[in-house]
C-alpha positions in Angstrom: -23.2 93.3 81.4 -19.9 94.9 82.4 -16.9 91.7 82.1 -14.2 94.3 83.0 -11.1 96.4 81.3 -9.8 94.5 78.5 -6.1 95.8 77.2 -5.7 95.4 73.3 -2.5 95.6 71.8 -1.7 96.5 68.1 -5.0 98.2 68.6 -4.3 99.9 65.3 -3.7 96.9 63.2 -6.6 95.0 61.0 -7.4 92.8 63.5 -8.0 95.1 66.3 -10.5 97.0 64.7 -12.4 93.9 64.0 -11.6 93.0 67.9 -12.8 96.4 69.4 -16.7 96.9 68.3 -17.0 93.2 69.0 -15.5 93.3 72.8 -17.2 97.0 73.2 -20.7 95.1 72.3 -20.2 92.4 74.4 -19.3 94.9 77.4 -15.9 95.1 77.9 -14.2 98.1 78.3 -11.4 98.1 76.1 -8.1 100.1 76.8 -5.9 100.4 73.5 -2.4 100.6 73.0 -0.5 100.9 69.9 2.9 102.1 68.7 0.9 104.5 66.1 -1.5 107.5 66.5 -5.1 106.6 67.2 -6.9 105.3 63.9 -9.6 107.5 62.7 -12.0 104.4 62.8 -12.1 104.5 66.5 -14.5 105.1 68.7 -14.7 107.4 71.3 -15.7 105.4 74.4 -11.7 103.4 73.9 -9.2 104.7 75.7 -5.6 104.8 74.2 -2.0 104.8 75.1 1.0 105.1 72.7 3.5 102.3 73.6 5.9 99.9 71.9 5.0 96.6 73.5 8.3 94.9 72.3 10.4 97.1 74.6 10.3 96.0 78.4 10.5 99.2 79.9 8.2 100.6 77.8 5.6 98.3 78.4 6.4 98.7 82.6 5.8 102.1 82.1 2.5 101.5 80.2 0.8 99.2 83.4 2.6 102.0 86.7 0.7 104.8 83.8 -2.4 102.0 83.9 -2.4 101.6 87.8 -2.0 105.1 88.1 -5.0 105.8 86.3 -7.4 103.2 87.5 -7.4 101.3 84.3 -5.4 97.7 85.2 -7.0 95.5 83.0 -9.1 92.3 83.6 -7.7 90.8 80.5 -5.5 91.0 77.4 -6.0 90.6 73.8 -2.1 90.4 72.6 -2.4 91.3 69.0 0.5 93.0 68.1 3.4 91.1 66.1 4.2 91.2 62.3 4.7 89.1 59.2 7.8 87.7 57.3 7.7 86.2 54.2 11.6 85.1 53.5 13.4 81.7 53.7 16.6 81.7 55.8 18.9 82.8 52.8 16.8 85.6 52.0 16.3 86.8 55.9 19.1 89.4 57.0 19.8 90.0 60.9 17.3 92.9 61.4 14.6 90.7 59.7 15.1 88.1 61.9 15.3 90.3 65.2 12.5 92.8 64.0 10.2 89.3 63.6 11.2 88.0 66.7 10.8 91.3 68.9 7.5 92.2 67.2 6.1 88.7 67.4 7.7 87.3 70.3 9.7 89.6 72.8 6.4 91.8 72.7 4.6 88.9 73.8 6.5 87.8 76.7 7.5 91.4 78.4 3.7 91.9 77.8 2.3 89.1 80.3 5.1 89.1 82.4 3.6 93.0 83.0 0.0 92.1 83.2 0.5 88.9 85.2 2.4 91.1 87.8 -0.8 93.3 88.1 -3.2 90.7 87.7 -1.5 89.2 90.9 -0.9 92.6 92.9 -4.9 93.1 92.1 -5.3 89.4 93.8 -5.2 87.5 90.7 -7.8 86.3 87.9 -7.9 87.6 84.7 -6.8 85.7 81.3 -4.1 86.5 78.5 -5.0 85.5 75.0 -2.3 85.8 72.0 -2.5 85.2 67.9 -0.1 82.5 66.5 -0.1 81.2 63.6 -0.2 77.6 61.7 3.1 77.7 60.5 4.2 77.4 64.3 2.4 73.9 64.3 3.4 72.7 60.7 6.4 73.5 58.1 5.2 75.9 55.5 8.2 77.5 53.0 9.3 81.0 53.5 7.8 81.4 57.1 11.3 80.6 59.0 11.8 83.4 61.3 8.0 83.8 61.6 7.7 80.0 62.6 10.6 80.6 65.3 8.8 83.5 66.6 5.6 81.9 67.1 7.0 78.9 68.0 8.2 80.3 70.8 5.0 82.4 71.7 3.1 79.0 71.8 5.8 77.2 74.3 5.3 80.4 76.7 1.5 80.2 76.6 1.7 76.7 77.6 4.4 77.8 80.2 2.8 80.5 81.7 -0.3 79.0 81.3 1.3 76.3 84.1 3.0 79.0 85.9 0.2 81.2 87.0 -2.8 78.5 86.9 -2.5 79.3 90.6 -3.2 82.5 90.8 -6.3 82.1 88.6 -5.2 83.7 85.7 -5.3 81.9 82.0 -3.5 82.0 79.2 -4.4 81.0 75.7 -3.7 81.6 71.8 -5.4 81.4 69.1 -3.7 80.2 65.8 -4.7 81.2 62.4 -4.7 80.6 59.0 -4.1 83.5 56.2 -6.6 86.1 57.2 -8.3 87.9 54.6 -7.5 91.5 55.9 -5.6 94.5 54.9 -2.2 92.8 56.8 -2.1 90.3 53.8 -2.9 92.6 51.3 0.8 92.1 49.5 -0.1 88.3 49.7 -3.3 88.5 47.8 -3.1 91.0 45.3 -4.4 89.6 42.2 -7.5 86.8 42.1 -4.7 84.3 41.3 -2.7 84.7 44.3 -5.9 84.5 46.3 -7.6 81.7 44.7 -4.1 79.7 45.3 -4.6 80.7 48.7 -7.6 79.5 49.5 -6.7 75.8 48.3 -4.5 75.6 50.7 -7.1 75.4 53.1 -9.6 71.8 53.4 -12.6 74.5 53.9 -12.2 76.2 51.2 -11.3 80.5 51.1 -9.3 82.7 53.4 -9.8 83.3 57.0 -12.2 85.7 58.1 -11.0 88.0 60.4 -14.1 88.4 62.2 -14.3 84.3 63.3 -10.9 84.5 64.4 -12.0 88.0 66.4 -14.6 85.7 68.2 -12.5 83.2 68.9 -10.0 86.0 70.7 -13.0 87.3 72.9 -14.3 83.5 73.9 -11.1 82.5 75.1 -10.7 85.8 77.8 -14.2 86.1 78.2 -14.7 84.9 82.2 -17.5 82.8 81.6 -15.0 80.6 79.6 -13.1 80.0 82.9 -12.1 76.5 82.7 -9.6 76.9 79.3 -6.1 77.3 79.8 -2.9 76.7 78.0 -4.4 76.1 75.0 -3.8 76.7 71.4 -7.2 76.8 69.4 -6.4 76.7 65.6 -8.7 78.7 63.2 -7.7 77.8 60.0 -10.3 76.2 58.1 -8.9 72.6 59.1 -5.0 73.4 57.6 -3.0 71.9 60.0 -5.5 68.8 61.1 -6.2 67.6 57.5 -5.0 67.7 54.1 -7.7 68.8 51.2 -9.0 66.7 48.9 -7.5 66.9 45.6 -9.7 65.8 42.2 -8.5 66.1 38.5 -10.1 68.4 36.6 
């Protein structure tokens, strides 16, 4: 079954090329985009374009380049963004504007462009983004991150309002600490992993691939009825506390 022209950004981060196989087997056609050169992991039926998202005219010029060639996409996967790991006294000025453009200007200059096309093509279509738990609850050191995604989940729900009318949706997914190359700094020594993973009621990190599924339920169109939502995957972090036994 063809579902239609999905457009991944951060198509060459750790999550994207969990994302891609899966959406290519489940028969979208995926048009990447990326600030970096093509990863050698991909395939050769994805199509890609070099753009950086978090600039608005660069991202107008990727969708006139997408009408031009035929490719306006059905959907979005929004994955590009970037992690900060600093409390405010430890965050300079280009910290804090290099979190909020990656995470959050990059999100809004991206759906402001595909709802535009999604409405001159006569509307339909969804938008899903990543967020993160620390936009729902307080967790130490993830200020400007927080902020960022904060604001990513207020334009969801915003958006998701906006353009309900035109048949287009508009969801995020928030995880929890994915167990992927992006968090390798995080989790490199079995200690700093195992305290990790009691952070969470489940138990272990997040795999990358459940939150990948959750992405491609959300803009798949035979999900039609979900909008302005924020689905958490994050092994029950910010619904309920673990249970905590001596030993």
């Amino acid at each position: 079954m063809n579902k239609g022209k999905l457009l991944i950004t951060g198509a060459s981060g750790a999550l994207a090329q969990v994302c891609i196989p899966m959406a290519q087997a489940q028969g979208w056609e995926v048009l990447a985009v990326s600030r970096a050169v093509q990863p050698t992991t991909a395939t050769m039926d994805t199509r890609w374009w070099r753009a950086d998202v978090s600039q608005m005219d660069e991202v107008d010029g990727l969708f006139k380049t997408l009408q031009g060639e035929d490719a306006v996409p059905d959907a979005l996967l929004h994955l590009a963004g970037s992690f900060l790991l600093a409390g405010l006294g430890q965050t300079s000025e280009l910290q804090y504007r290099q979190c909020l453009s990656a995470n959050l200007d990059s999100a809004f200059f991206t759906l402001r462009a595909f709802v535009a096309a999604r409405r001159r093509a006569g509307g339909g279509g969804a938008a899903v983004f990543v967020s993160s738990v620390v936009a729902e609850i307080g967790v130490a050191f993830h200020e400007a991150v927080a902020a960022a995604k904060g604001g990513l989940e207020a334009m969801v729900r915003a958006a998701a309002a906006t353009h309900a009318r035109d048949g287009i949706r508009i969801n995020a997914v928030a995880s929890g600490l994915m167990d992927s190359r992006a968090a390798a700094h995080l989790l490199r020594n079995p200690q700093s992993r195992e305290l990790a993973a009691k952070q969470y009621p489940l138990g272990g990190l997040i795999p990358p691939e459940q939150v990948a599924r959750m992405l491609l339920t959300l803009v798949d169109p035979d999900n039609g009825q979900i909008t302005g939502q924020i689905l958490p995957v994050d092994g029950g972090f910010t619904a309920i506390r673990p249970l905590v036994t001596g030993s």
